[in-house]
C-alpha positions in Angstrom: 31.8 43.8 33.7 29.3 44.4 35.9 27.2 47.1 33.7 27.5 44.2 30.6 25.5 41.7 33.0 23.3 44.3 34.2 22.9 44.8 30.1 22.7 41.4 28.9 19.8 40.1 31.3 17.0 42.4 30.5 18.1 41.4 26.2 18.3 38.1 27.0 14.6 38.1 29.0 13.5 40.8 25.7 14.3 38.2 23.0 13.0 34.7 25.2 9.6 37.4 25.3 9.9 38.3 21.7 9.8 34.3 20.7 7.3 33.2 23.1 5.0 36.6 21.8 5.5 35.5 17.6 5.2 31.5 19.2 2.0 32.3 20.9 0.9 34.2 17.5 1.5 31.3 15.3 -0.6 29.0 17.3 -3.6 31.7 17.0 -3.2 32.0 13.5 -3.5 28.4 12.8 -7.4 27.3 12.3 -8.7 24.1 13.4 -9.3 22.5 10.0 -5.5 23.6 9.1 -4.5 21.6 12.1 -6.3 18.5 11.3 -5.5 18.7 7.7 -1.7 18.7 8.5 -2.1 16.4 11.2 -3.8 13.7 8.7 -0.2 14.3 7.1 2.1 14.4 10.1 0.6 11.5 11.3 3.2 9.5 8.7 5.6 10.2 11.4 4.1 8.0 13.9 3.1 4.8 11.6 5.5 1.9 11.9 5.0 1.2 15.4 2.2 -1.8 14.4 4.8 -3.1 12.1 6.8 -4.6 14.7 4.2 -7.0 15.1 5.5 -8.6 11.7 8.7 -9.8 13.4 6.9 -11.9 15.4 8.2 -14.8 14.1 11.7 -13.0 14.9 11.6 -12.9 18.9 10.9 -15.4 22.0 7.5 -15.4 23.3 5.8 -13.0 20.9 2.7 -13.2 22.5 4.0 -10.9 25.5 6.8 -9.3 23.9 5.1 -7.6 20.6 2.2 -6.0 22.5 4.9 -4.2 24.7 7.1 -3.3 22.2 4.2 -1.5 20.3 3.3 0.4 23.6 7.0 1.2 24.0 7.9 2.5 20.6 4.6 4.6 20.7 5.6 6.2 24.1 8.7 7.1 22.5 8.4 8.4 19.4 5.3 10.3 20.9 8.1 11.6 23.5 10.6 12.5 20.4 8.3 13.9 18.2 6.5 16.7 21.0 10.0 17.8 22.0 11.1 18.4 18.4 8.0 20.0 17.3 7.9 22.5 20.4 12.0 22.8 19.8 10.9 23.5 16.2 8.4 26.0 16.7 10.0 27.8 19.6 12.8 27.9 16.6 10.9 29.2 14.0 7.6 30.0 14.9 4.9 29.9 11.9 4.7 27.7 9.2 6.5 30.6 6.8 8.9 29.6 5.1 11.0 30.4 2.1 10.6 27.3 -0.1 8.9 24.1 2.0 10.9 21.2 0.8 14.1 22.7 2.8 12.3 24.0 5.9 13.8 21.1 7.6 17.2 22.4 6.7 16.7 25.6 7.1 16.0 25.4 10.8 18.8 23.3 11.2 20.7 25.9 9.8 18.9 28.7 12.1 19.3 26.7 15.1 22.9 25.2 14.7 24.6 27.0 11.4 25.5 25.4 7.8 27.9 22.8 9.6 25.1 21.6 12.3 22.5 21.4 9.4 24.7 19.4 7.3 25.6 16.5 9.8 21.8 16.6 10.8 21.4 16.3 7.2 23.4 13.5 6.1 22.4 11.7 9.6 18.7 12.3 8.5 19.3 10.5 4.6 20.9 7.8 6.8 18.1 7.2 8.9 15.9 7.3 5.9 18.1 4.4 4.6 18.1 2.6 7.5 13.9 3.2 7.4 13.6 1.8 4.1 15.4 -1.5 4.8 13.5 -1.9 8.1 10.3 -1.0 5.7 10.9 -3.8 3.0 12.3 -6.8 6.2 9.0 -6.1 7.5 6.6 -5.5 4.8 8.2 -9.2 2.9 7.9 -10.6 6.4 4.3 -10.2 6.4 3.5 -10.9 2.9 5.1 -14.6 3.5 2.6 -15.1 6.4 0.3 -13.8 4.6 1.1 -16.2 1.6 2.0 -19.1 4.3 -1.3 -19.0 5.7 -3.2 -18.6 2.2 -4.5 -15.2 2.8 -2.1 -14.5 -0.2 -0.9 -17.1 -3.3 1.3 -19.5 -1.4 3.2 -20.3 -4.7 4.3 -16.9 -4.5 4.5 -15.1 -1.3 5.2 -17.9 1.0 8.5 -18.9 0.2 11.2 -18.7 2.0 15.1 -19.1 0.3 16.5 -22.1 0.5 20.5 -21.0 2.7 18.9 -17.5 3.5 15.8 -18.5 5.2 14.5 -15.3 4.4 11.6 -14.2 1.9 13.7 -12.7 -1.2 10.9 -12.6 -3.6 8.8 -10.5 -1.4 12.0 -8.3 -0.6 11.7 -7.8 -4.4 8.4 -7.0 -5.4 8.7 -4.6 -2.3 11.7 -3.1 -4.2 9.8 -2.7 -7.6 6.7 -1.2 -6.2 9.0 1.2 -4.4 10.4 2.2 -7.4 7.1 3.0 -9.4 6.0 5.0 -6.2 9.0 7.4 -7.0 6.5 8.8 -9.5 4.3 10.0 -6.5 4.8 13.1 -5.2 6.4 13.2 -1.5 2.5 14.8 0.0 0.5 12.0 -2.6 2.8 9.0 -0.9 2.7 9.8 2.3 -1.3 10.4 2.5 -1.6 7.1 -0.1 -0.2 5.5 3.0 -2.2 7.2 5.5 -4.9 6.5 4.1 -4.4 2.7 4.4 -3.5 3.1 8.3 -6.3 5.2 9.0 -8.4 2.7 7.3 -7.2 0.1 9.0 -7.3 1.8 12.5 -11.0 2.4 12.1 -11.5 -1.2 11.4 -9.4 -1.8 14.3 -11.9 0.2 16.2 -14.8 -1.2 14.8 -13.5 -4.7 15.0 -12.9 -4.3 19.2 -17.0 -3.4 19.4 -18.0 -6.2 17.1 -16.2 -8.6 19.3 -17.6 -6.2 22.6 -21.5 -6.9 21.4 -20.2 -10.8 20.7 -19.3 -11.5 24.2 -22.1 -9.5 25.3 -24.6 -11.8 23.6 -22.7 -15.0 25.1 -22.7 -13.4 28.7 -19.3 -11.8 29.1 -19.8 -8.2 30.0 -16.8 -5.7 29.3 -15.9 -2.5 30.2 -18.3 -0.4 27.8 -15.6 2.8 28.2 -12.9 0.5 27.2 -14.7 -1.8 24.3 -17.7 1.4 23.2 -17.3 4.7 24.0 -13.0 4.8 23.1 -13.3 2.8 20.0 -16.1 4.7 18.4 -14.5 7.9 19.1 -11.4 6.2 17.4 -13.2 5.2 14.4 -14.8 8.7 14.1 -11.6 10.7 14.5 -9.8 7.9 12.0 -12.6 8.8 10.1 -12.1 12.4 9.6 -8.5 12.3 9.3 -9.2 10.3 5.8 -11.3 13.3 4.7 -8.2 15.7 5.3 -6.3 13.7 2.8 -5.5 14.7 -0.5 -8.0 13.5 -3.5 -5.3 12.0 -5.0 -4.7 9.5 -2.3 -8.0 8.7 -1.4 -8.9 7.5 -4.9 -5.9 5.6 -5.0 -6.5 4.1 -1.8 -10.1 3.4 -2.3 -9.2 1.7 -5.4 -6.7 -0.4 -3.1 -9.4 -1.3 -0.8 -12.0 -2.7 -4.1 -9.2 -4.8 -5.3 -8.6 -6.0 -1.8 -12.1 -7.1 -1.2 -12.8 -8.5 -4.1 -9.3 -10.7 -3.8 -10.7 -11.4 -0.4 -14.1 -12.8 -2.2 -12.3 -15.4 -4.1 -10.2 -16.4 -1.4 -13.5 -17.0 1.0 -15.0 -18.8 -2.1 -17.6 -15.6 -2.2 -17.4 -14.7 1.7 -18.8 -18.4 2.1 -15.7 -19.2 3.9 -14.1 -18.5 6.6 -11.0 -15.7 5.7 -7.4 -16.7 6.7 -5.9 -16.2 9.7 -2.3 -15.0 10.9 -0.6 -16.8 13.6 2.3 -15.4 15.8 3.6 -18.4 16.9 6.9 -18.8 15.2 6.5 -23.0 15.6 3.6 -23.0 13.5 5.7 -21.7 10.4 5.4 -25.5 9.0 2.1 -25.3 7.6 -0.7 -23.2 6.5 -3.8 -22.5 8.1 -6.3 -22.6 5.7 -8.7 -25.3 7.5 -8.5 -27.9 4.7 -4.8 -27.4 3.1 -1.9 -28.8 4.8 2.3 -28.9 3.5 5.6 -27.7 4.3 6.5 -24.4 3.2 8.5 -23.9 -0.6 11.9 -23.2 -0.1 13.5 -21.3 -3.3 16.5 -22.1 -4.5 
């Protein structure tokens, strides 16, 4: 008994050496350009945390509980995702692997055997269910206040159901546009959406200096770290993430973007108008906000 101990601690030590060596290796061989370019990718992981802000309309006091549920869920899928991907690589160190579309299952299989993979299997197609529903409550939750407060057709996208309360036509179109995506390829979708949220974290960025050099101008001094120096590096690293995206999705997304401004041009009467604004204030779902339109919302039948 005692000679097997002896025996088993220096193999143990040998093989925890052996991985951290071929770990260590696979980090070297990675360039930086290969990093970025799958990190443009990965970054699909993290989006979704913004969207809770479209249930605003769902919760009590929105205005304090939406910012800190954003913070929250960041935090912890941030947490999730570096333990999994250190887990993963200290698993399988390398990006090697026999056919890509089942290296998720394969290191399942690897770390846990066939039975281990499959239950991680049919729990991950249910949590890609359960994505996809919170996907389309959202996504038709935003159109309608989009549509309620005119920055979309009203006729259209801001109407609720008459019993349901809930905004079925949206839920629909969300459902057929789902369905022509299934023509994408799984890399094409997932950078055609990353290139929308990168886009719209550089505005993001770009939008909290604009508003920085306003206040400046009236007298209000900020914090230039805090409203310069970290947005602009935001924007710039946004920025070069969309150039690590596939061709495919940035034509597709730049199209996006020329039909949205021009849609925004004949909303703003040629950007001679002010552009709608959304409100989070779930007792203001009565009425639009477009300055000089007023009337109850369009129930459907």
């Amino acid at each position: 008994m005692q000679a097997r101990s002896r025996d088993s601690g220096p193999s143990a030590a040998a093989m925890a050496s052996s991985q951290l060596t071929k770990y260590v290796a696979a980090l070297r061989s990675n360039s930086f350009s290969a990093v970025t370019a799958a990190a443009a990718v990965a970054a699909y992981a993290f989006l979704g945390f913004d969207a809770v802000s479209t249930l605003s309309e769902e919760v009590r006091d929105p205005r304090r509980t939406i910012p800190r549920s954003i913070i929250l869920t960041v935090l912890t899928g941030g947490g999730i995702f570096i333990v999994i991907s250190f887990l993963m690589q200290w698993a399988h160190p390398g990006g090697s692997f026999p056919d890509q579309d089942s290296a998720g299952y394969l290191l399942s299989t690897t770390v846990g055997g066939k039975t281990f993979a499959d239950i991680a299997n049919i729990v991950g197609m249910l949590g890609g269910f359960a994505s996809c529903v919170a996907i389309q409550a959202s996504t038709s939750r935003l159109m309608f206040v989009m549509g309620r407060d005119g920055a979309l057709p009203r006729q259209v996208f801001g109407r609720l159901h008459r019993k349901l309360l809930t905004p079925v036509v949206n839920v629909l179109i969300i459902g057929a546009v789902g369905l022509l995506a299934m023509n994408l390829s799984l890399a094409d979708a997932t950078s055609f959406i990353n290139f929308g949220a990168f886009l719209g974290f550089t505005l993001v960025n770009l939008c909290v200096i604009a508003y920085a050099v306003r206040q400046w101008r009236s007298g209000t001094r900020h914090s230039p770290v805090r409203y310069l120096l970290l947005p602009a590096v935001g924007a710039a690293v946004d920025v070069y993430l969309i150039t690590q995206l596939g061709g495919t999705a940035v034509r597709l997304g730049l199209g996006w973007l020329v039909i949205g401004i021009v849609w925004l041009a004949v909303i703003t009467k040629g950007f001679r108008r002010p552009a709608p604004e959304m409100r989070l204030d779930s007792d203001e779902a009565s009425g639009p906000t477009e300055p000089e339109a007023s009337g109850p919302l369009l129930p459907t039948g």
